[in-house]
Backbone and ligand atoms as CSV (ligand in chain L), in Angstrom:
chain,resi,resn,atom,element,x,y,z
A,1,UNK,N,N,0.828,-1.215,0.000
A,1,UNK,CA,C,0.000,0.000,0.000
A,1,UNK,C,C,0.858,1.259,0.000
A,2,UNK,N,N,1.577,1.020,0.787
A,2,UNK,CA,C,2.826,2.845,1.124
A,2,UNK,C,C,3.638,2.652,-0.595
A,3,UNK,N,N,3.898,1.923,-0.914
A,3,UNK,CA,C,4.580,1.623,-2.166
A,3,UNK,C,C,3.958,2.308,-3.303
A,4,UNK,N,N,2.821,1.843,-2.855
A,4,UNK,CA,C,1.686,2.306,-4.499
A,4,UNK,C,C,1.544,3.970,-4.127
A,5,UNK,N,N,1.502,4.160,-2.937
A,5,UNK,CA,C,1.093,5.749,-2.505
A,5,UNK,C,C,2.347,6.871,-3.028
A,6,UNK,N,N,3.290,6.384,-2.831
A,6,UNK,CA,C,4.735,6.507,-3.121
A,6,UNK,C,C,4.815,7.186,-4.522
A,7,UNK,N,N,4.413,5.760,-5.564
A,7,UNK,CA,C,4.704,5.912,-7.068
A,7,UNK,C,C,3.245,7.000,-7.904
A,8,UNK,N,N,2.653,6.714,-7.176
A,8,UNK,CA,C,1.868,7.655,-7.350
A,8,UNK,C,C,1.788,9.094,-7.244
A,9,UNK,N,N,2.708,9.212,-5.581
A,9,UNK,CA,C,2.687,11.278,-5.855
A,9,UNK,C,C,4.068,11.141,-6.850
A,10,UNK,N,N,4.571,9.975,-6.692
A,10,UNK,CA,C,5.843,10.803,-8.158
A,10,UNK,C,C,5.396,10.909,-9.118
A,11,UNK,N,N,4.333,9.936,-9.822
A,11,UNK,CA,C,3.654,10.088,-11.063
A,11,UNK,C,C,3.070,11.619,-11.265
A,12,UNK,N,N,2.672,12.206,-9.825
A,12,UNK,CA,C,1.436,13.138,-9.822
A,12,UNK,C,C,2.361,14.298,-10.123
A,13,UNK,N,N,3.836,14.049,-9.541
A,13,UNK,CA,C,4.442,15.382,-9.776
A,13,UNK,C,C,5.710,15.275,-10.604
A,14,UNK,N,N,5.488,14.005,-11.241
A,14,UNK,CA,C,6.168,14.365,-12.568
A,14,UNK,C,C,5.042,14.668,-13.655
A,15,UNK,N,N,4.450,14.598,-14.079
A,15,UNK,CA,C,2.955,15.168,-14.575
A,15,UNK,C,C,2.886,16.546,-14.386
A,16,UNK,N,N,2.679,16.935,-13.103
A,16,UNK,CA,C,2.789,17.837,-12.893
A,16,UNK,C,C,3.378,19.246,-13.961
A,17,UNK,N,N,5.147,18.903,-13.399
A,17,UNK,CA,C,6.544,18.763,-13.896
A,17,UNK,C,C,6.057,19.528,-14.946
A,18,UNK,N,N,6.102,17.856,-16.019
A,18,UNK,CA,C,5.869,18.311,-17.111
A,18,UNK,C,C,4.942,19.107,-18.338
A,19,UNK,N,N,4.041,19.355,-16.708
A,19,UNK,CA,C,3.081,20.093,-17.691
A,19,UNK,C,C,3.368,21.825,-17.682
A,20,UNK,N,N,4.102,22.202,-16.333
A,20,UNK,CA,C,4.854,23.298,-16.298
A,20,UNK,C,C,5.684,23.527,-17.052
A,21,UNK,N,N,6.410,22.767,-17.691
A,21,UNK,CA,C,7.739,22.744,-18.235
A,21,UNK,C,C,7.506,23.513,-20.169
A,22,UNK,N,N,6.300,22.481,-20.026
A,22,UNK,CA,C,5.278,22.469,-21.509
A,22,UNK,C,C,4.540,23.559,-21.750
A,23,UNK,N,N,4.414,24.400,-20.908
A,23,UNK,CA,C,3.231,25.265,-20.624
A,23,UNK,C,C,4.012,26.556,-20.786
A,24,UNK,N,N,4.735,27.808,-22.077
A,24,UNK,CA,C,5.432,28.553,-22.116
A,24,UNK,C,C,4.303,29.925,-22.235
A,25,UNK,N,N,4.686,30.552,-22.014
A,25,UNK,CA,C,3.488,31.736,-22.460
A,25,UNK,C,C,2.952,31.195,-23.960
A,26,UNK,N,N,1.795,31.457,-24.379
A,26,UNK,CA,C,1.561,31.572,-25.690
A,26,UNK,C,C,1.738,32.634,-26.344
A,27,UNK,N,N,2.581,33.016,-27.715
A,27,UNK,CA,C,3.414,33.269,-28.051
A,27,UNK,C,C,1.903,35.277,-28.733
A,28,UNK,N,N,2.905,36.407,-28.270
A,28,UNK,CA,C,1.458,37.553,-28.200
A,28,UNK,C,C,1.920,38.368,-29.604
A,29,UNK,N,N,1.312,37.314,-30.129
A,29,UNK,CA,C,1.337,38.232,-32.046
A,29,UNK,C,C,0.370,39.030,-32.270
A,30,UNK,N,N,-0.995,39.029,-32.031
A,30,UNK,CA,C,-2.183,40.070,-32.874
A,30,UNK,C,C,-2.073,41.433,-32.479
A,31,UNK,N,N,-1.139,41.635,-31.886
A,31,UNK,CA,C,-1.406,43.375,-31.307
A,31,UNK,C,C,-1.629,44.200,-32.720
A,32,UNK,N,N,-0.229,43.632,-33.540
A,32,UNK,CA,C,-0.079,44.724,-34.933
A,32,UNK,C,C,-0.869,44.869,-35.566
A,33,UNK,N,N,-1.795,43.797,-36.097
A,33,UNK,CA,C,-2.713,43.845,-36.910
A,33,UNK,C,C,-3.661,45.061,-36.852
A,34,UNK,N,N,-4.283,45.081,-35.969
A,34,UNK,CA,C,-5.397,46.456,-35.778
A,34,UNK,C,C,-4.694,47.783,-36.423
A,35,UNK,N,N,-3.972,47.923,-35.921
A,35,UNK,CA,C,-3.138,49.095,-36.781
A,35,UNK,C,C,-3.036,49.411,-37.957
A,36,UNK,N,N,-2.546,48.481,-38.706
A,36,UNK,CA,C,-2.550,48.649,-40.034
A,36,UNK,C,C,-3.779,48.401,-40.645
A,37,UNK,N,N,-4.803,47.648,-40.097
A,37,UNK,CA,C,-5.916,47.773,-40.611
A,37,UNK,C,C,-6.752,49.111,-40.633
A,38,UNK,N,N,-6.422,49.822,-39.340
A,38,UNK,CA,C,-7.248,50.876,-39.332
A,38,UNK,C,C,-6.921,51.946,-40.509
A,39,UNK,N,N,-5.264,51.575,-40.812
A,39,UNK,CA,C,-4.701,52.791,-41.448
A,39,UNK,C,C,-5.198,52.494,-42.853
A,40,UNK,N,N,-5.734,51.387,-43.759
A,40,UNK,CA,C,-5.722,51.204,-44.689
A,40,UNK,C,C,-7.576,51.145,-45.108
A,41,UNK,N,N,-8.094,51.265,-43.417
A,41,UNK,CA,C,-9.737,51.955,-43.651
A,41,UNK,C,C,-9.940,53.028,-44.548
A,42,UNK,N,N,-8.788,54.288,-44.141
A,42,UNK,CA,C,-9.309,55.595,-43.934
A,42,UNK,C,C,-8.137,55.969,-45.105
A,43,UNK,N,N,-7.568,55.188,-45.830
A,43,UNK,CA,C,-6.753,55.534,-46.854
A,43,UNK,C,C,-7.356,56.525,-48.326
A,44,UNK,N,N,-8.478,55.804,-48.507
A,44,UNK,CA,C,-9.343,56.390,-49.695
A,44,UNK,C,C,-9.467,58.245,-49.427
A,45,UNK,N,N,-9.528,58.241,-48.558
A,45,UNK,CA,C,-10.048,59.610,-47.551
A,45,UNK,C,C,-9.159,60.558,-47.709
A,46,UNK,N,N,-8.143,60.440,-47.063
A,46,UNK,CA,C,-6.755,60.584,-46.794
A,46,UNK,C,C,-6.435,61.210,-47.707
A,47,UNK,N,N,-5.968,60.128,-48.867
A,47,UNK,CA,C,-5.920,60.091,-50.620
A,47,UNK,C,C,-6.091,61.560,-51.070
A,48,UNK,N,N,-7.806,61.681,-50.816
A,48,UNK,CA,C,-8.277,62.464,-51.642
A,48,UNK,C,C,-8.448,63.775,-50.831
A,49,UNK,N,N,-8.239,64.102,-49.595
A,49,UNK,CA,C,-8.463,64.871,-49.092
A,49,UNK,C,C,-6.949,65.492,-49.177
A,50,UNK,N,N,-5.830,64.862,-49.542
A,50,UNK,CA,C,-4.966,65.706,-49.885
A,50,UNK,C,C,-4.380,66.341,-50.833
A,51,UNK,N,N,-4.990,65.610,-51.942
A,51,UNK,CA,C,-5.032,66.183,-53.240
A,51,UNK,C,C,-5.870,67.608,-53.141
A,52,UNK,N,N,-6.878,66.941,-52.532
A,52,UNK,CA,C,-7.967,68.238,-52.523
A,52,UNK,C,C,-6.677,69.957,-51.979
A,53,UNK,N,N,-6.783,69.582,-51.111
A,53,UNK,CA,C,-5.482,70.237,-49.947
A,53,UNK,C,C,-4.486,71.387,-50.680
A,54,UNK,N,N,-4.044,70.831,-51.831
A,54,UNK,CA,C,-3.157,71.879,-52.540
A,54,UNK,C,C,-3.788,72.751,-53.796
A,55,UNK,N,N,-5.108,71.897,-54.290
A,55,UNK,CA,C,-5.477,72.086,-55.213
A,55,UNK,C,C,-7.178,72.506,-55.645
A,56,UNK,N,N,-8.116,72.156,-54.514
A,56,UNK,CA,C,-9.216,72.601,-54.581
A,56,UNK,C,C,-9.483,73.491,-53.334
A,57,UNK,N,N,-8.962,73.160,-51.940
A,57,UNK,CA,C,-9.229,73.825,-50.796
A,57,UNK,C,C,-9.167,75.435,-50.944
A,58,UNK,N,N,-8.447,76.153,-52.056
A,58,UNK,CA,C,-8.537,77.538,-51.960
A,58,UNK,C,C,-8.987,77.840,-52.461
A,59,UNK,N,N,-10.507,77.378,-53.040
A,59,UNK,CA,C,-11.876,78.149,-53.516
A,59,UNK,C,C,-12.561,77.181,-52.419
A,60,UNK,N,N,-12.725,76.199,-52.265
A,60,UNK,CA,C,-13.742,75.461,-51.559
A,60,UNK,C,C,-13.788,75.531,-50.162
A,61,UNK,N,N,-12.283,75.730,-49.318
A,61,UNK,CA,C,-12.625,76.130,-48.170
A,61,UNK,C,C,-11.738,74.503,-47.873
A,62,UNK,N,N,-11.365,75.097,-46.744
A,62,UNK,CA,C,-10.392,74.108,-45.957
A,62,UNK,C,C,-10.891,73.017,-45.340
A,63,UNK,N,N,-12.112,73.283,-44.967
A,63,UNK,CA,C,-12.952,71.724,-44.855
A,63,UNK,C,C,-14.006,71.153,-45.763
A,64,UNK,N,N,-14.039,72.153,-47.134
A,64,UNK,CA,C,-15.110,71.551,-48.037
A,64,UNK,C,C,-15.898,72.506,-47.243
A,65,UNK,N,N,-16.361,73.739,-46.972
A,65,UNK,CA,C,-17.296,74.232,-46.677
A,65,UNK,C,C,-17.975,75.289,-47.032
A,66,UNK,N,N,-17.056,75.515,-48.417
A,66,UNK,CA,C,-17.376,76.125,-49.163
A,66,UNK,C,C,-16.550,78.018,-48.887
A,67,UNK,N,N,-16.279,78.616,-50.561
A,67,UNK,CA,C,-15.486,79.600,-50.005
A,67,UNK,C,C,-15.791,80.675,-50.947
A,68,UNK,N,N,-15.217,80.700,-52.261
A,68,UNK,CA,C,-15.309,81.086,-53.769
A,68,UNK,C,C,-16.215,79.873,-54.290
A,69,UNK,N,N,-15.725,79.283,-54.098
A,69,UNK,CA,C,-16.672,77.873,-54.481
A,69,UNK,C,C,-17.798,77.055,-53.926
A,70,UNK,N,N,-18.942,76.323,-54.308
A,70,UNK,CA,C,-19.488,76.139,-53.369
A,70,UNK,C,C,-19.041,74.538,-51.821
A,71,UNK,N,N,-19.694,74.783,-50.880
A,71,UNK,CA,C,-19.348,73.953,-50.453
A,71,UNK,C,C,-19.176,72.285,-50.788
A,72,UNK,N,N,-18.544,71.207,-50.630
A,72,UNK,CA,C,-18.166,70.407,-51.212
A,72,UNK,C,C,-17.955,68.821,-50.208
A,73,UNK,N,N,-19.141,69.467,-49.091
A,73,UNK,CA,C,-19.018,68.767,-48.084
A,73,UNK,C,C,-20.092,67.324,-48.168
A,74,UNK,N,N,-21.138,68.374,-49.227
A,74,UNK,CA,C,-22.487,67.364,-49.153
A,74,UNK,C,C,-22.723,66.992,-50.657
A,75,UNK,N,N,-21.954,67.098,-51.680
A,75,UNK,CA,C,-21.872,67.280,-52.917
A,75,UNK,C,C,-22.285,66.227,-53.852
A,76,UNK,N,N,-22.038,64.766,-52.896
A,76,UNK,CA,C,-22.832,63.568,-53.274
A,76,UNK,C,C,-24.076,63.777,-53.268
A,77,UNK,N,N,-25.298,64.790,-53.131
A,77,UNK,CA,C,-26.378,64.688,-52.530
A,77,UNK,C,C,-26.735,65.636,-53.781
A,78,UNK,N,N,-26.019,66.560,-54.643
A,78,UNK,CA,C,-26.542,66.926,-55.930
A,78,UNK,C,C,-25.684,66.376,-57.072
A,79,UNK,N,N,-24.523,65.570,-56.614
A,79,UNK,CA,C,-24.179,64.914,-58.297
A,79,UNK,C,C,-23.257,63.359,-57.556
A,80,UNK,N,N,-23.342,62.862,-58.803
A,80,UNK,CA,C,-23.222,61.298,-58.555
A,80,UNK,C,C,-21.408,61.300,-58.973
A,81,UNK,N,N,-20.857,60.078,-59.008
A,81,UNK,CA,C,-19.505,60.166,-59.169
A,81,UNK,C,C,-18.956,61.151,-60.360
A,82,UNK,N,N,-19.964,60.490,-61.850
A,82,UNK,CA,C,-19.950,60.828,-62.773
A,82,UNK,C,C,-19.625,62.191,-63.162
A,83,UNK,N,N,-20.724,62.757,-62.762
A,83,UNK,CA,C,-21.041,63.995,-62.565
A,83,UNK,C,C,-19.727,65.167,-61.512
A,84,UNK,N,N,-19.675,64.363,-60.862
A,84,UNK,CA,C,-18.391,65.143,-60.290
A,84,UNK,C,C,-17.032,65.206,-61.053
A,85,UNK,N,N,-16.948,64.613,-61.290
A,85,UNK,CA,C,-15.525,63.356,-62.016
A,85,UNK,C,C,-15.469,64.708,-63.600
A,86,UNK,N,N,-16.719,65.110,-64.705
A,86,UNK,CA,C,-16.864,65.695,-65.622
A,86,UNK,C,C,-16.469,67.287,-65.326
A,87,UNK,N,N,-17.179,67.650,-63.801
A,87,UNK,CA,C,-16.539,69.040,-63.232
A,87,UNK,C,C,-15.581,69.299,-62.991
A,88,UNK,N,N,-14.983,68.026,-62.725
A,88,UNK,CA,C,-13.226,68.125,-62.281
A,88,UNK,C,C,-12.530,68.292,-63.212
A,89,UNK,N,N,-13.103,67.749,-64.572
A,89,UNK,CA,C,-12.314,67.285,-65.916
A,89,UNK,C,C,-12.388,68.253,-66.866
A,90,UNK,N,N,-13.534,69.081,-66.813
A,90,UNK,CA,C,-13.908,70.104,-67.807
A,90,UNK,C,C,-14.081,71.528,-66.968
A,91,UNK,N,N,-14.654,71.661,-65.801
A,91,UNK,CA,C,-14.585,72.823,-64.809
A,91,UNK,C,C,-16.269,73.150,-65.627
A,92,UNK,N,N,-16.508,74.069,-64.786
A,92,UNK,CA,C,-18.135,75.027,-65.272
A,92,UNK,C,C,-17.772,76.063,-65.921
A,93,UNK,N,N,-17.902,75.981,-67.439
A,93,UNK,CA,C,-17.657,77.714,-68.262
A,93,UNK,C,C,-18.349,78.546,-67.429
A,94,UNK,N,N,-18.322,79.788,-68.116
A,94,UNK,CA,C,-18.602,81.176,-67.024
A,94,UNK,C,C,-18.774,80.851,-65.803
A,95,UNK,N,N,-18.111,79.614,-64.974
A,95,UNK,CA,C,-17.920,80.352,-63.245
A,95,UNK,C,C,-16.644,80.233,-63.355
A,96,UNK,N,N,-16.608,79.970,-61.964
A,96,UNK,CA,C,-15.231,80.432,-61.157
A,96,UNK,C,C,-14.290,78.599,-61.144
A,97,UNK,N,N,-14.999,77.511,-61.601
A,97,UNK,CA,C,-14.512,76.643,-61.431
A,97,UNK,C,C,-13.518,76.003,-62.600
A,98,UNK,N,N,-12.297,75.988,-62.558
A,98,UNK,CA,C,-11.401,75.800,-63.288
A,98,UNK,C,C,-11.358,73.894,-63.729
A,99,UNK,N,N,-11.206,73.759,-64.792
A,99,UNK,CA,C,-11.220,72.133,-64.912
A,99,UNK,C,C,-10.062,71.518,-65.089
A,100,UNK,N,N,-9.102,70.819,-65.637
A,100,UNK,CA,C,-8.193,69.789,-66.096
A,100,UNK,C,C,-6.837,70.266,-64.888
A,101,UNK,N,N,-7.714,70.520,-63.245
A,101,UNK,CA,C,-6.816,70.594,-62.002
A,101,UNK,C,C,-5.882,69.189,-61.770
A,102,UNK,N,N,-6.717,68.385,-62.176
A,102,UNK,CA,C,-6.168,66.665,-61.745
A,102,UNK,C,C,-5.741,65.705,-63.175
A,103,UNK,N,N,-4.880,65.038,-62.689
A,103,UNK,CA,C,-5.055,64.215,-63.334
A,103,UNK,C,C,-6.128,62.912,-63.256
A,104,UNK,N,N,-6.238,61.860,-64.724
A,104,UNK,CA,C,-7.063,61.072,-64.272
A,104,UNK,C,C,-7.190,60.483,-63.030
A,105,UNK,N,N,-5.609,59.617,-62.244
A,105,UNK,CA,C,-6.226,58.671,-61.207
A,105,UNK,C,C,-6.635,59.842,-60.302
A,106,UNK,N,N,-6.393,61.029,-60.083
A,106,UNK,CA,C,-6.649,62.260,-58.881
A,106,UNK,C,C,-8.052,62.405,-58.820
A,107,UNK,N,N,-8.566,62.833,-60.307
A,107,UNK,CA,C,-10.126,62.614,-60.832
A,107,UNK,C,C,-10.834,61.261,-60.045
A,108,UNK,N,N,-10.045,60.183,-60.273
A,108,UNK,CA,C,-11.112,59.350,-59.590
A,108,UNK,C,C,-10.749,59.388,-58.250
A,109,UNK,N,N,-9.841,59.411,-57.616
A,109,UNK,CA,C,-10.135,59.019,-56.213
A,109,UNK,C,C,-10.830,60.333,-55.509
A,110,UNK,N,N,-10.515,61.569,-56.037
A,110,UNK,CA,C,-11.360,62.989,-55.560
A,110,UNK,C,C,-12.999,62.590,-56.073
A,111,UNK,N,N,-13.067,62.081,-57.013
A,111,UNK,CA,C,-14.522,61.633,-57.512
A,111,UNK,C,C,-15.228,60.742,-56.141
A,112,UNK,N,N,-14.869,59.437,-56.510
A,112,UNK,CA,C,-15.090,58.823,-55.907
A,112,UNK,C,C,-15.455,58.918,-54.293
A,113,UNK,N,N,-14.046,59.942,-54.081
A,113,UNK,CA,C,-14.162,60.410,-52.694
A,113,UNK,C,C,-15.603,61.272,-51.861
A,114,UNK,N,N,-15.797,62.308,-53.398
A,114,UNK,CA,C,-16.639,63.178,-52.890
A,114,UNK,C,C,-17.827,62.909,-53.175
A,115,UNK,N,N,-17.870,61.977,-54.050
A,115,UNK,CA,C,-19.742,61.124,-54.562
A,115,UNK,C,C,-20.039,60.104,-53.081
A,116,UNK,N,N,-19.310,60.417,-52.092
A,116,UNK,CA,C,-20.092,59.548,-51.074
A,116,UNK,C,C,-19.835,60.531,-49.600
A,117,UNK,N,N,-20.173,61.505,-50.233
A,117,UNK,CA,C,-20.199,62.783,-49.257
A,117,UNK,C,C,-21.675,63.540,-49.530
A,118,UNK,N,N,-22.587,62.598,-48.102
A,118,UNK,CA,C,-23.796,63.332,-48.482
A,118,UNK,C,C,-24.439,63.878,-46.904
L,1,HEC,C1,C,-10.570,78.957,-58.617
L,1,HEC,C2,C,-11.515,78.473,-57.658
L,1,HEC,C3,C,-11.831,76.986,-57.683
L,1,HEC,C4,C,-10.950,75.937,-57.592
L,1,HEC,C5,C,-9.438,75.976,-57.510
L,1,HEC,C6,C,-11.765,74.742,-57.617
L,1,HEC,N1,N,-13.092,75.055,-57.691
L,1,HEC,FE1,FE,-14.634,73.727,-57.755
L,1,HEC,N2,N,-15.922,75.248,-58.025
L,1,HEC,C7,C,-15.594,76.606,-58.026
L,1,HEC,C8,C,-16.791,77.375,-58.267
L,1,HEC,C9,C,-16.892,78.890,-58.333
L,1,HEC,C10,C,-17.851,76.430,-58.422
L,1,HEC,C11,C,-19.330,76.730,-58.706
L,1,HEC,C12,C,-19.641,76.452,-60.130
L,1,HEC,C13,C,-21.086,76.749,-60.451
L,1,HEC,O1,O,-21.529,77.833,-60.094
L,1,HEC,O2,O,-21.712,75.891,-61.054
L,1,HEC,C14,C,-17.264,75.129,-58.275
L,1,HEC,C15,C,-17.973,73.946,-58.360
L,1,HEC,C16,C,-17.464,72.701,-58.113
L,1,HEC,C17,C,-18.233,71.482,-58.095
L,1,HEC,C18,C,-19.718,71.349,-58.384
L,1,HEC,C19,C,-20.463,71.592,-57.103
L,1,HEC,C20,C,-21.950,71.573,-57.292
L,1,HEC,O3,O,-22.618,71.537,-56.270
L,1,HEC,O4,O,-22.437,71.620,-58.432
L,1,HEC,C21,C,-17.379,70.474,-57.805
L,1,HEC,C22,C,-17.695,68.986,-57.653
L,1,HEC,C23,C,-16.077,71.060,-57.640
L,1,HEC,N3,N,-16.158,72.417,-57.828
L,1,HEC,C24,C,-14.949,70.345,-57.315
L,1,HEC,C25,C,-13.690,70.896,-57.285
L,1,HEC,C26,C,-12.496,70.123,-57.077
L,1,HEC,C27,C,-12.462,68.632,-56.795
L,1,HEC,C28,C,-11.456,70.981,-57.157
L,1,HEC,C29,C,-9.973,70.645,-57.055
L,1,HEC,C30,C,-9.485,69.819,-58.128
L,1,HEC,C31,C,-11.990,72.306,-57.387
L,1,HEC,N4,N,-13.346,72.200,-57.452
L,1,HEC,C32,C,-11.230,73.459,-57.513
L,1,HEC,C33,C,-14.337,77.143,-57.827
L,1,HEC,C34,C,-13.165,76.417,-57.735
């Protein structure tokens, strides 16, 4: 009986043992991810809001809120990509809006950008 009791707490604490031994932190990779995901949300945005920045903001106003030009905040809500994309490309004869500011890919991502600004 003392024999078996014996081999038993050694069993219990080599077991034990080895399950400590086995048991290392698990290894803490996902932190990075969120990060770069967030940054590649808000990229489209970004994009076009800095193009805008050198090149439309001094008639339109530094937040799209309009200046010489009209505001450009809600602009999806009277013209569709299309429609924006043709103003950018050709400008409005007799106003104040000048056209062939961008190039094509600038055209689309400022397009694109501002057809979902409503
Ligand atoms: C020299 C001043 C000026 C600059 C620079 C300018 N705009 Fe304009 N923009 C205007 C004016 C003025 C109008 C109003 C035209 C009208 O009366 O139809 C206008 C109109 C627009 C419209 C049509 C808005 C609507 O509600 O019909 C869009 C879109 C637009 N601009 C985008 C841009 C973008 C994008 C840029 C930069 C590439 C830019 N503009 C640069 C003066 C400017």
């Amino acid at each position: 009986m003392k024999k078996l009791t014996t081999a038993g707490l050694l069993l219990t604490l080599a077991v034990g043992l080895a399950a400590c031994g086995g048991g290392d932190k698990p290894s803490s990779a996902p932190a990075e991810q969120n990060q770069s995901q967030s940054a590649t949300t808000s990229a489209g945005g970004d994009d076009a809001m800095k193009i805008m920045q050198g090149k439309c903001m001094s008639c339109h106003g530094q937040e799209l809120k309009g200046g010489v030009g009209p505001e450009l905040e809600k602009v999806g809500k009277r013209l569709d990509k299309d429609g924006i994309a043709k103003v950018i490309k050709e400008g409005r004869s007799g106003t104040g809006m000048p056209g062939g500011l961008l190039n094509d890919e600038e055209t689309e991502k400022v397009a694109t950008y501002l057809a979902q600004q409503k």
